[in-house]
Biotite code that builds the C-alpha atoms (Angstrom):
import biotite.structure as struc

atoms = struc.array([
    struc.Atom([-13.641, 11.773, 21.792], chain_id="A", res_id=1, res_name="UNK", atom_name="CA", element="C"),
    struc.Atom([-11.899, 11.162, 25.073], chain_id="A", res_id=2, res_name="UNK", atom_name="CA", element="C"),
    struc.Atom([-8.653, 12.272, 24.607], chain_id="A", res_id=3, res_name="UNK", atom_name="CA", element="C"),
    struc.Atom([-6.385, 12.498, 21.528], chain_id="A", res_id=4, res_name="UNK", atom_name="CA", element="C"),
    struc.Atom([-6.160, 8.808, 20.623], chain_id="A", res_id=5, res_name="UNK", atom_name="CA", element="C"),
    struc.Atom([-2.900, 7.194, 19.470], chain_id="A", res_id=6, res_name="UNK", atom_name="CA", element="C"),
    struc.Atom([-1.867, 5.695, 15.770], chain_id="A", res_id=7, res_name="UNK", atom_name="CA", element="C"),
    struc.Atom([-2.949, 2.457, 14.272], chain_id="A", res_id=8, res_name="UNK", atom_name="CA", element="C"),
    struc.Atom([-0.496, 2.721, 11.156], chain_id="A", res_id=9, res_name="UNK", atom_name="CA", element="C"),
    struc.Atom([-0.592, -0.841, 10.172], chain_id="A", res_id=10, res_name="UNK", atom_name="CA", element="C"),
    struc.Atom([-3.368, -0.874, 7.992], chain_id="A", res_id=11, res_name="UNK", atom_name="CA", element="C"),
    struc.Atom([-2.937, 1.701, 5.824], chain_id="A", res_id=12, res_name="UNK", atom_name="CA", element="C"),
    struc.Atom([-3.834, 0.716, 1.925], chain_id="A", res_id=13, res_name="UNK", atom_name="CA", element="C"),
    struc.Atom([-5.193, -2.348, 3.258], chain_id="A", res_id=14, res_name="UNK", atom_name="CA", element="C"),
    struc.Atom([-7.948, -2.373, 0.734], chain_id="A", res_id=15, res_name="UNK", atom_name="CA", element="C"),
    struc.Atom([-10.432, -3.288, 2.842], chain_id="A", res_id=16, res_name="UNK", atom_name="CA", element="C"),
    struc.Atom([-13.610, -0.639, 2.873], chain_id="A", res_id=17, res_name="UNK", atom_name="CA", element="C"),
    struc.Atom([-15.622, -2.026, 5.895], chain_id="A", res_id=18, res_name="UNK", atom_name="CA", element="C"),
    struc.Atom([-15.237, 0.359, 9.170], chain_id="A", res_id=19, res_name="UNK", atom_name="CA", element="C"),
    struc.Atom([-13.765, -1.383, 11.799], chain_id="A", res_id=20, res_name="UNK", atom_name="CA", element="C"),
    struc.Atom([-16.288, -2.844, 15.175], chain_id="A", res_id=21, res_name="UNK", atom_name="CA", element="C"),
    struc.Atom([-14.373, -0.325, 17.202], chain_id="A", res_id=22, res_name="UNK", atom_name="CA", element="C"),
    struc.Atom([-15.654, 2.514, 15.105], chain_id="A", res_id=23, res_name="UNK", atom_name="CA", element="C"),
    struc.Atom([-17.765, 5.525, 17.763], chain_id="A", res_id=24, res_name="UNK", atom_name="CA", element="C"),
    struc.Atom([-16.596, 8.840, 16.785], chain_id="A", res_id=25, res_name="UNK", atom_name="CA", element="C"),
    struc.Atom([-16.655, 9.336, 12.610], chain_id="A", res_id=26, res_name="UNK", atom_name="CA", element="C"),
    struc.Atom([-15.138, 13.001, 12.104], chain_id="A", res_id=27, res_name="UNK", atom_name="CA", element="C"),
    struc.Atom([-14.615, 15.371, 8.941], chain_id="A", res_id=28, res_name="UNK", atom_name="CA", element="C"),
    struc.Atom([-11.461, 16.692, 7.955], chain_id="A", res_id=29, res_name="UNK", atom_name="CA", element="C"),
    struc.Atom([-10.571, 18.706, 5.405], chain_id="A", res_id=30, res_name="UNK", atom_name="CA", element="C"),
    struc.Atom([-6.949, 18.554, 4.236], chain_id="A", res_id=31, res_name="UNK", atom_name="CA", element="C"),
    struc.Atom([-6.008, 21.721, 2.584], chain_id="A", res_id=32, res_name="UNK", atom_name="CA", element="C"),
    struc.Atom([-3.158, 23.667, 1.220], chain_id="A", res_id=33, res_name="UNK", atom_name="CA", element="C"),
    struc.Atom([-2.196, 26.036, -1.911], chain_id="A", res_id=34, res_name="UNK", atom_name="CA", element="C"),
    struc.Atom([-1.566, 23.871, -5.246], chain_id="A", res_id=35, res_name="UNK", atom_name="CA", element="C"),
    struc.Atom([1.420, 21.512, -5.211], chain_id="A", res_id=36, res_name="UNK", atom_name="CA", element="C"),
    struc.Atom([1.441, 21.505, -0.797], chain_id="A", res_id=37, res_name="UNK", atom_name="CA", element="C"),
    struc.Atom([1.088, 17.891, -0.901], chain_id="A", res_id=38, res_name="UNK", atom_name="CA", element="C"),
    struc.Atom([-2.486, 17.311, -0.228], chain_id="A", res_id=39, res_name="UNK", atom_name="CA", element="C"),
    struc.Atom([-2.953, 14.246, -2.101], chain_id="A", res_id=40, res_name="UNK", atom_name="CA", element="C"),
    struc.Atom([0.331, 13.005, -0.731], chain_id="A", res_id=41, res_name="UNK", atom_name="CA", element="C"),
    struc.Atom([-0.332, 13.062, 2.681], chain_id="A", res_id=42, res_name="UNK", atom_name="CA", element="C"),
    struc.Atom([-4.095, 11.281, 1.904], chain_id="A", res_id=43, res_name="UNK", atom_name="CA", element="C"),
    struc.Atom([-2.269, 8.901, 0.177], chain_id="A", res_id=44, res_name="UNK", atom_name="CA", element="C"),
    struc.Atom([0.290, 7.634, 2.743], chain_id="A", res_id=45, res_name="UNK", atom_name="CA", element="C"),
    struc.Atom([-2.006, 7.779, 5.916], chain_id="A", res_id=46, res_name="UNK", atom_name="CA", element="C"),
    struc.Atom([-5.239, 6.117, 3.986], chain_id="A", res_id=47, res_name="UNK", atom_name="CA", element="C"),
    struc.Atom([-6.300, 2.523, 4.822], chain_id="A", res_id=48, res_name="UNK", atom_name="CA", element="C"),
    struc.Atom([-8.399, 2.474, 2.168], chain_id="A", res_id=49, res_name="UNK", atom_name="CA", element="C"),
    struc.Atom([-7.521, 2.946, -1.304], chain_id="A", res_id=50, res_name="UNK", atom_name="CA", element="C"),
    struc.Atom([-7.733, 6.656, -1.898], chain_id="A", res_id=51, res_name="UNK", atom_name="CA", element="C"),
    struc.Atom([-9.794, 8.579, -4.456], chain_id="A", res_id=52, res_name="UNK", atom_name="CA", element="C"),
    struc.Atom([-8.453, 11.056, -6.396], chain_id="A", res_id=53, res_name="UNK", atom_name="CA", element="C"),
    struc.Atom([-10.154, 13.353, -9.168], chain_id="A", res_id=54, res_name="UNK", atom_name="CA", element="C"),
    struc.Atom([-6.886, 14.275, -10.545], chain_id="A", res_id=55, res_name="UNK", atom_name="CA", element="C"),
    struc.Atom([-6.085, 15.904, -13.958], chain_id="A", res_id=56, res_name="UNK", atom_name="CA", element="C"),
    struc.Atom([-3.404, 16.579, -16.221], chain_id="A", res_id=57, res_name="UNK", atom_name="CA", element="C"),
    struc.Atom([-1.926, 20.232, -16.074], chain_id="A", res_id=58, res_name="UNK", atom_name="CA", element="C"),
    struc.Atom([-2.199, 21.159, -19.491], chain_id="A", res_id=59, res_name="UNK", atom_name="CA", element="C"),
    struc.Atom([-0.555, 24.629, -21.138], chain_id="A", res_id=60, res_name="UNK", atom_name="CA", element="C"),
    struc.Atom([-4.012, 26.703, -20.649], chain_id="A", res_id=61, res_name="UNK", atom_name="CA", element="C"),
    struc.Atom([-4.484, 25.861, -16.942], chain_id="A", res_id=62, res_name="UNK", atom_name="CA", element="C"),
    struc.Atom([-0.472, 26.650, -16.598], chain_id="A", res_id=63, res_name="UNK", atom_name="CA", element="C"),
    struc.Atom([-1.502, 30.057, -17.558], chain_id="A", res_id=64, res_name="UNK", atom_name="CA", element="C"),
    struc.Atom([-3.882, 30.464, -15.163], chain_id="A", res_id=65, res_name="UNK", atom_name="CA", element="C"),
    struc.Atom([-2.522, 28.011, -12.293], chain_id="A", res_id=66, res_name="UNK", atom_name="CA", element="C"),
    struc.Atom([0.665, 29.814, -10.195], chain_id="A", res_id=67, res_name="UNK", atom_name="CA", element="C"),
    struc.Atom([3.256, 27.080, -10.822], chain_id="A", res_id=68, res_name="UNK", atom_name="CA", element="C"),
    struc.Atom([6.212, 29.445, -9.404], chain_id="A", res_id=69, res_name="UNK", atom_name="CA", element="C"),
    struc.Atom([8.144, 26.454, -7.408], chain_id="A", res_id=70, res_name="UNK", atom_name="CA", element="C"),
    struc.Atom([6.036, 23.769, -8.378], chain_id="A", res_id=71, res_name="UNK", atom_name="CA", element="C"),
    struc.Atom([7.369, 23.401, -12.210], chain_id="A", res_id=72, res_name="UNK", atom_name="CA", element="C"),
    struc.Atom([7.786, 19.567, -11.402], chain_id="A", res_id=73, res_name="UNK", atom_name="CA", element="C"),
    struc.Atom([3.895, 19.185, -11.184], chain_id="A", res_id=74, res_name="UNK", atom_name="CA", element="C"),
    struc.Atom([2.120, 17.212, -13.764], chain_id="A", res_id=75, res_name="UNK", atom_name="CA", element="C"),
    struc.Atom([-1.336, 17.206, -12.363], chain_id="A", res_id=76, res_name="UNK", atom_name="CA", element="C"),
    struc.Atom([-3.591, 18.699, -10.039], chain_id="A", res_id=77, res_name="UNK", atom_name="CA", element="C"),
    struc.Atom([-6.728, 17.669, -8.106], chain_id="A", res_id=78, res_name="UNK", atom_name="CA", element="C"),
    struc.Atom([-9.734, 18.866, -9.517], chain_id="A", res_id=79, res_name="UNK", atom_name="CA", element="C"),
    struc.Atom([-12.419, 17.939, -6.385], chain_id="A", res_id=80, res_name="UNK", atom_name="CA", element="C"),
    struc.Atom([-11.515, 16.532, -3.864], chain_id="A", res_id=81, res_name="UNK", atom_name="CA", element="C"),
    struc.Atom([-9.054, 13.892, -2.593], chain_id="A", res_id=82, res_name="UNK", atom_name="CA", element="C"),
    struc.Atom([-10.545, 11.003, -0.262], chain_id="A", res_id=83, res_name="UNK", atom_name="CA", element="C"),
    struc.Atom([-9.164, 8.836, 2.318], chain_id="A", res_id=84, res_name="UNK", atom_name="CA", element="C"),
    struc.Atom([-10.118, 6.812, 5.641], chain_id="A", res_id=85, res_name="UNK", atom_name="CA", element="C"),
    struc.Atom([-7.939, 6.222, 9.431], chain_id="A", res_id=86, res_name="UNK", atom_name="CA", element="C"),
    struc.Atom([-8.707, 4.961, 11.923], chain_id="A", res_id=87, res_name="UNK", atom_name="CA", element="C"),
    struc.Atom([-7.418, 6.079, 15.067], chain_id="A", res_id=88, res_name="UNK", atom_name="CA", element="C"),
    struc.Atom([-7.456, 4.273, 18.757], chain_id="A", res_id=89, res_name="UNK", atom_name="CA", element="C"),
    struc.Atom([-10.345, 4.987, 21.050], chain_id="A", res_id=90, res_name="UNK", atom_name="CA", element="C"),
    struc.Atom([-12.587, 4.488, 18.103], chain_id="A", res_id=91, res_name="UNK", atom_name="CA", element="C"),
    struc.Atom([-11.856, 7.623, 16.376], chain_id="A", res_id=92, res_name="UNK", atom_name="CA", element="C"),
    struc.Atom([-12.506, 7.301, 12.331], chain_id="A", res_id=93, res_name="UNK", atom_name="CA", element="C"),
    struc.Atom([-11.243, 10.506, 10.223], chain_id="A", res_id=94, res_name="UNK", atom_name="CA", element="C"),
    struc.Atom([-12.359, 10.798, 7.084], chain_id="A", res_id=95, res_name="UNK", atom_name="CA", element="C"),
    struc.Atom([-9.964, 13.235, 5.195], chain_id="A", res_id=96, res_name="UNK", atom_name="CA", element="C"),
    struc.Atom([-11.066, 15.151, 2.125], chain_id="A", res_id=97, res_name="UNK", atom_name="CA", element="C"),
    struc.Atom([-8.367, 16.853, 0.700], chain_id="A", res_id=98, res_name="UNK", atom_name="CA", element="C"),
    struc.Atom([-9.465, 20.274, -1.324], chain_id="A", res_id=99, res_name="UNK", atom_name="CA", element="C"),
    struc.Atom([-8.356, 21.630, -4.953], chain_id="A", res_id=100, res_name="UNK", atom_name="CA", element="C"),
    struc.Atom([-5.384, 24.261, -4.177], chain_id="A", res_id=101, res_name="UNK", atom_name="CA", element="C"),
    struc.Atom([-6.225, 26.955, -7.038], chain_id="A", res_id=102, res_name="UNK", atom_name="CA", element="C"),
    struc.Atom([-8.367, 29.995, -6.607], chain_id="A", res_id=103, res_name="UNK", atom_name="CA", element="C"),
    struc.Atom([-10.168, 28.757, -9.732], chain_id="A", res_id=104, res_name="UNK", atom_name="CA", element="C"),
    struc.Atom([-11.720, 26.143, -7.440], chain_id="A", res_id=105, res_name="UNK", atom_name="CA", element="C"),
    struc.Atom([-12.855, 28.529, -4.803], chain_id="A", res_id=106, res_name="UNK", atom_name="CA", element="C"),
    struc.Atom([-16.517, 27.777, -5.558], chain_id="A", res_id=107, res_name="UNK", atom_name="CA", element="C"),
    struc.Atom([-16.140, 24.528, -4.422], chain_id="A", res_id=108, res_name="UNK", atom_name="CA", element="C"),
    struc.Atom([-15.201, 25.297, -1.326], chain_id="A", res_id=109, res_name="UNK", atom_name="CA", element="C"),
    struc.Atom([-18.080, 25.432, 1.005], chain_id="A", res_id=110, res_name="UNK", atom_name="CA", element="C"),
    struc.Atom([-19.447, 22.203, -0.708], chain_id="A", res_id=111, res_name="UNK", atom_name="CA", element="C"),
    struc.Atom([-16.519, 20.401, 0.705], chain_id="A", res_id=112, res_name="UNK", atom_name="CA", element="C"),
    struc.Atom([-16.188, 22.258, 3.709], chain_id="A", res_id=113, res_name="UNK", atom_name="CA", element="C"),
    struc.Atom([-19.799, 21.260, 5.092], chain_id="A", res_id=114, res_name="UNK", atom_name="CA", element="C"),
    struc.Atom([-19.864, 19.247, 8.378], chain_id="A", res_id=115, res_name="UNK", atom_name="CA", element="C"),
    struc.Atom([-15.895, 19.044, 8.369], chain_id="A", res_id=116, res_name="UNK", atom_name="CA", element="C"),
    struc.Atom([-14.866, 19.505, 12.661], chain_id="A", res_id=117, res_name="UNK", atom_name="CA", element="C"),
    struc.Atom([-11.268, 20.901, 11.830], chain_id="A", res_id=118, res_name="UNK", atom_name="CA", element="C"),
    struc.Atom([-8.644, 21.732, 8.582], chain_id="A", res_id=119, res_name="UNK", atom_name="CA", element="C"),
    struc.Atom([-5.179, 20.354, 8.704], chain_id="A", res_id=120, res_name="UNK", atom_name="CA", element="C"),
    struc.Atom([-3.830, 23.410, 6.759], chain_id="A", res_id=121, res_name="UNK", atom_name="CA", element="C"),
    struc.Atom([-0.078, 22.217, 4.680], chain_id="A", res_id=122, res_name="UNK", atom_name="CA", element="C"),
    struc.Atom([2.123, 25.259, 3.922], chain_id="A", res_id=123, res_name="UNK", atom_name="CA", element="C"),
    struc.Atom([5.276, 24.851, 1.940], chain_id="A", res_id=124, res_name="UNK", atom_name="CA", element="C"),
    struc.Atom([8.044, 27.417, 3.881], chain_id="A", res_id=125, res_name="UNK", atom_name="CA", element="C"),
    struc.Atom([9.305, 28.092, 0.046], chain_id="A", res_id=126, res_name="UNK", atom_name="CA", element="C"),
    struc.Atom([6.762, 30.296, -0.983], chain_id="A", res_id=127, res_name="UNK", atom_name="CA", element="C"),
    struc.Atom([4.626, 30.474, 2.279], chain_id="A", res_id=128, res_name="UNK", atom_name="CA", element="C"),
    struc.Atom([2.561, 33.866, 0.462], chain_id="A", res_id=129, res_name="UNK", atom_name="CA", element="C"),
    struc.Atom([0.817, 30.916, -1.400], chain_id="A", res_id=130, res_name="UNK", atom_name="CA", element="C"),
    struc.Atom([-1.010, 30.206, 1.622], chain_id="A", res_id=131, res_name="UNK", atom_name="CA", element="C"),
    struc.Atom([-2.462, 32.991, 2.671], chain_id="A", res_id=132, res_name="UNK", atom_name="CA", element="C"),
    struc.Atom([-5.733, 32.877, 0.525], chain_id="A", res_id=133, res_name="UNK", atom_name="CA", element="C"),
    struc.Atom([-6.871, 28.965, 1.917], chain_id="A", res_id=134, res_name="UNK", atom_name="CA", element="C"),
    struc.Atom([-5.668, 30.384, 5.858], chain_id="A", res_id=135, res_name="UNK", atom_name="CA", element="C"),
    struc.Atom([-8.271, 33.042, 4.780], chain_id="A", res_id=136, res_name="UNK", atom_name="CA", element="C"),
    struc.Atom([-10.804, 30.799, 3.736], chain_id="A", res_id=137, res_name="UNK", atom_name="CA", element="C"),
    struc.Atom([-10.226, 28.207, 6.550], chain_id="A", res_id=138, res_name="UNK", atom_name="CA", element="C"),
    struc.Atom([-10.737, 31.535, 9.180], chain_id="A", res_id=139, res_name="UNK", atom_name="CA", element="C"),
    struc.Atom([-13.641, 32.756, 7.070], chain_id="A", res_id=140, res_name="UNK", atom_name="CA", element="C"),
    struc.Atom([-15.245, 29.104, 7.503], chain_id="A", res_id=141, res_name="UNK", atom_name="CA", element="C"),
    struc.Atom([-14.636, 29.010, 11.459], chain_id="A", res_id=142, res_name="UNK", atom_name="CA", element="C"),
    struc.Atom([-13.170, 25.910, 11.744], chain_id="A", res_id=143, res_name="UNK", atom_name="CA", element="C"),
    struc.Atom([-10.760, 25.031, 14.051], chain_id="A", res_id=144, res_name="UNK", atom_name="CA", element="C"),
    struc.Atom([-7.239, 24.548, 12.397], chain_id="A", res_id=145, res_name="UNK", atom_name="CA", element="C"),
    struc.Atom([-3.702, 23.318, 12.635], chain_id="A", res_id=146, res_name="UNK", atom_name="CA", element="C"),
    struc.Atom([-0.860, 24.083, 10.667], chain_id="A", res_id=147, res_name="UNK", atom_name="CA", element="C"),
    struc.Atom([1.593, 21.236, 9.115], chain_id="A", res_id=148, res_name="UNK", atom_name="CA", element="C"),
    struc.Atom([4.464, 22.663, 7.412], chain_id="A", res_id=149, res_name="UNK", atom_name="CA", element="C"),
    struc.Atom([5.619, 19.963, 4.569], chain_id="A", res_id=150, res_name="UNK", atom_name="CA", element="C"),
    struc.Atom([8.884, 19.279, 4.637], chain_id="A", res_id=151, res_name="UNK", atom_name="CA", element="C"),
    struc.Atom([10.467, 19.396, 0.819], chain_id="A", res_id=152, res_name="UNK", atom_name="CA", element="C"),
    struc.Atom([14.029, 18.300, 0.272], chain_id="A", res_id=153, res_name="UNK", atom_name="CA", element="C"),
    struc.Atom([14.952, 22.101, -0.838], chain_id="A", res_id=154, res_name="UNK", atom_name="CA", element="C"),
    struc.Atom([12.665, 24.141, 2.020], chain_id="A", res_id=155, res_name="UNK", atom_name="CA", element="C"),
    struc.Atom([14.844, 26.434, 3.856], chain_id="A", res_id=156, res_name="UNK", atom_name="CA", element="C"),
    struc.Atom([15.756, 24.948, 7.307], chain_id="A", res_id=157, res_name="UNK", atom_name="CA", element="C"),
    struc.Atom([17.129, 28.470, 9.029], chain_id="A", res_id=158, res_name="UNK", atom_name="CA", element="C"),
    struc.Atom([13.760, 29.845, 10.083], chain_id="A", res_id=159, res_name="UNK", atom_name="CA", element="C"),
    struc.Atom([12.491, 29.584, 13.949], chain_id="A", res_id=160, res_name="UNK", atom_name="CA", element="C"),
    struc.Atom([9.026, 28.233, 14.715], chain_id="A", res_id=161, res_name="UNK", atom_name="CA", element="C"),
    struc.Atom([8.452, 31.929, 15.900], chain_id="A", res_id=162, res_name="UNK", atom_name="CA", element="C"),
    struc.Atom([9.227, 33.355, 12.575], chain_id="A", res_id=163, res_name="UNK", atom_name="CA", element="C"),
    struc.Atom([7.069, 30.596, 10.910], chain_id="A", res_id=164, res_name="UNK", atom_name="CA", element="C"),
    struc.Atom([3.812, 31.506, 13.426], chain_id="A", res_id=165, res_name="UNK", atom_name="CA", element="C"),
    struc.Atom([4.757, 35.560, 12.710], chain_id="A", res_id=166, res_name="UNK", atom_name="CA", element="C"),
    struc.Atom([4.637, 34.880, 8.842], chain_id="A", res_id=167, res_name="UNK", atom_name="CA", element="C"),
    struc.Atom([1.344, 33.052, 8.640], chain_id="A", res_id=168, res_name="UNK", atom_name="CA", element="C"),
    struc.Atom([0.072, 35.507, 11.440], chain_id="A", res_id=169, res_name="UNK", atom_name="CA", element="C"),
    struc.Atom([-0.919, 32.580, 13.668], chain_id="A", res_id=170, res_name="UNK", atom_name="CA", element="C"),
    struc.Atom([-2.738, 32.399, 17.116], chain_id="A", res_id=171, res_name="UNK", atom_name="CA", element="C"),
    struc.Atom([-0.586, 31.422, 20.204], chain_id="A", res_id=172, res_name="UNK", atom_name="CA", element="C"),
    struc.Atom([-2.767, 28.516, 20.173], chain_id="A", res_id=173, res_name="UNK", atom_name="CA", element="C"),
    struc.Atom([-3.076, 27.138, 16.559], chain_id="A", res_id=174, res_name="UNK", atom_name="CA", element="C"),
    struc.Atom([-1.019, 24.231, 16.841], chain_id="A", res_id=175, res_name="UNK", atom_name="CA", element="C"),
    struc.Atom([2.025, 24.169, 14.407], chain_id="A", res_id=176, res_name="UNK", atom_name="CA", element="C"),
    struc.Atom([4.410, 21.319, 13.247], chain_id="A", res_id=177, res_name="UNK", atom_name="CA", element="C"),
    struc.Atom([6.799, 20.457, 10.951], chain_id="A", res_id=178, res_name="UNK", atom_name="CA", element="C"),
    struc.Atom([5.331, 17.459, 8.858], chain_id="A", res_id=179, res_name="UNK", atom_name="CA", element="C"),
    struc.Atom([6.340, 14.657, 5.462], chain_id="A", res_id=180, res_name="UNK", atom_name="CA", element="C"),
    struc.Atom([3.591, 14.303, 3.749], chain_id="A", res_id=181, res_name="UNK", atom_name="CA", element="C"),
    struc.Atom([5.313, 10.845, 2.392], chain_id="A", res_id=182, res_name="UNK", atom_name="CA", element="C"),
    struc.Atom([5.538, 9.262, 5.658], chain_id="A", res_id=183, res_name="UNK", atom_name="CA", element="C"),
    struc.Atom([2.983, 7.745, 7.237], chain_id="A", res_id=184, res_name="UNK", atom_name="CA", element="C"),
    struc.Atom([4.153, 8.425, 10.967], chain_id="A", res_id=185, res_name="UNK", atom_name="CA", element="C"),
    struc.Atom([4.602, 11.778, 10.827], chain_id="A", res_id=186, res_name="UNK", atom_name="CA", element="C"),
    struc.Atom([1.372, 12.981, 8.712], chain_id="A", res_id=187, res_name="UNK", atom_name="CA", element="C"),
    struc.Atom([-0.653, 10.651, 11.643], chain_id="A", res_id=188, res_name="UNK", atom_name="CA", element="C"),
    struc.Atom([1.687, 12.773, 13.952], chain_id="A", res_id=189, res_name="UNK", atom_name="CA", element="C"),
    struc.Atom([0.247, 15.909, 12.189], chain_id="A", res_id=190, res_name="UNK", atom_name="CA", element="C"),
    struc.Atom([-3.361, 14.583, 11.709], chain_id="A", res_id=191, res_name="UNK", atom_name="CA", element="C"),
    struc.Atom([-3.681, 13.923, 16.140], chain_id="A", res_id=192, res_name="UNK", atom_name="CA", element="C"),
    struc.Atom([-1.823, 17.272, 16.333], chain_id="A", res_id=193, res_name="UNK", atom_name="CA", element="C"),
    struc.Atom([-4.980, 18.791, 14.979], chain_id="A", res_id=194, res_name="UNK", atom_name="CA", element="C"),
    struc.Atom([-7.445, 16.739, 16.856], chain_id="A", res_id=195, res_name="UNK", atom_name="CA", element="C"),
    struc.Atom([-5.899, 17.309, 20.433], chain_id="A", res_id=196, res_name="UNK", atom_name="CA", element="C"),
    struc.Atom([-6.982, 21.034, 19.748], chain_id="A", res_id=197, res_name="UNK", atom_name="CA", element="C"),
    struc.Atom([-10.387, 20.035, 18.383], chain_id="A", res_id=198, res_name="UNK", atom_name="CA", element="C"),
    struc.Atom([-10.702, 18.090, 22.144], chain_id="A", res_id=199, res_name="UNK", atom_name="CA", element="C"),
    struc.Atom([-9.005, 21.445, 23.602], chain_id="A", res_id=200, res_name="UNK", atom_name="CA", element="C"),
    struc.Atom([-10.753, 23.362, 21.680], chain_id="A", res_id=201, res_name="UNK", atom_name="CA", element="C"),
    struc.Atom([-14.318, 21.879, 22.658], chain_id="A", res_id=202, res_name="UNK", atom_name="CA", element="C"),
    struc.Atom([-13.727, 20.106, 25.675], chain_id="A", res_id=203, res_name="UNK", atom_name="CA", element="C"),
    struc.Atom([-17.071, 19.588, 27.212], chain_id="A", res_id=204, res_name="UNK", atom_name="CA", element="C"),
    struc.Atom([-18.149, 17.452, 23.704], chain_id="A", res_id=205, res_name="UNK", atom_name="CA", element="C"),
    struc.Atom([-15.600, 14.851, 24.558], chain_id="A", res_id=206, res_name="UNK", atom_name="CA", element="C"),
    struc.Atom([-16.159, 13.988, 28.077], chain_id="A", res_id=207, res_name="UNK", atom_name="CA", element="C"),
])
């Protein structure tokens, strides 16, 4: 990678499956966030494939395991992984695998996590403690990581980006935005956000 490549966000759900000829650089990213972050959303509206999901129905025993404090709304939950495709200008191909939320689902973690190059890590600013166990796993892993905060119609809109980065105990450097997982533009926004600080991060492997 040369340089953080622009948006192509007219072919998303396009159903075709075939990379395009412009294809060179084919990175993992893992897409990750505490249950109910909007994982599976933001897969869904940047894909230009049709997604997979291994979603299930919340039922009333995994509600008594699964912390549903400000997600009562949810009906299901991803079990495995989410999957989706986008290409990017300058040849860049991510493919996205978004991870199960729950601590029940830790063991699965280093499965998906193998050969991923960066995280985009989504934190919901309502109950930004959720987070703190996948930020511990993404450091724990090494990979490089940015931070999209999702924006829900309710989130509170009176912190500062400085009292967002003290909360999460973030580096100077990890980049940090504010992010809709429903719209396409902005979760690309969020997706190049993270692969400008891979290229920062590793300069001399994308001359």
């Amino acid at each position: 990678m040369a340089s953080a490549p622009s948006s192509t966000s007219d072919t998303a759900h396009d159903g075709g499956i075939h990379l395009p000829d412009t294809a060179r650089d084919l990175v993992k990213i893992l897409v990750t966030g505490p249950f109910g972050v909007g994982k599976t959303t933001l897969i869904d509206s940047v894909s230009e494939i049709r997604p997979l999901h291994t979603e299930e129905q919340l039922t009333e025993a995994s509600a008594q395991i699964d912390d549903l404090d400000g997600v009562r709304e949810k009906s299901t939950t991803t079990v495995a992984i989410d999957f989706g495709r986008i290409s990017l200008a300058g040849g860049v191909v991510l493919y996205l695998f978004g991870t199960p939320g729950q601590e029940r689902f830790r063991s699965l973690w280093d499965d998906i996590a193998y050969g991923a190059l960066g995280a985009l890590v989504l934190v919901d600013s309502r109950r930004i403690d959720a987070s703190f166990d996948v930020l511990g796993l993404v450091e724990e892993s090494g990979l490089p990581y940015a931070v999209a905060f999702n924006s829900f119609p309710d989130a509170p809109r009176h912190y500062s980006g400085d009292q967002l980065r003290e909360a999460l105990d973030l580096e100077i450097d990890t980049p940090m935005m504010m992010c809709d997982a429903r719209d396409q533009g902005s979760s690309i926004d969020a997706l190049l956000s993270l692969v400008q600080h891979l290229i920062d991060s590793n300069p001399a492997e994308h001359r």
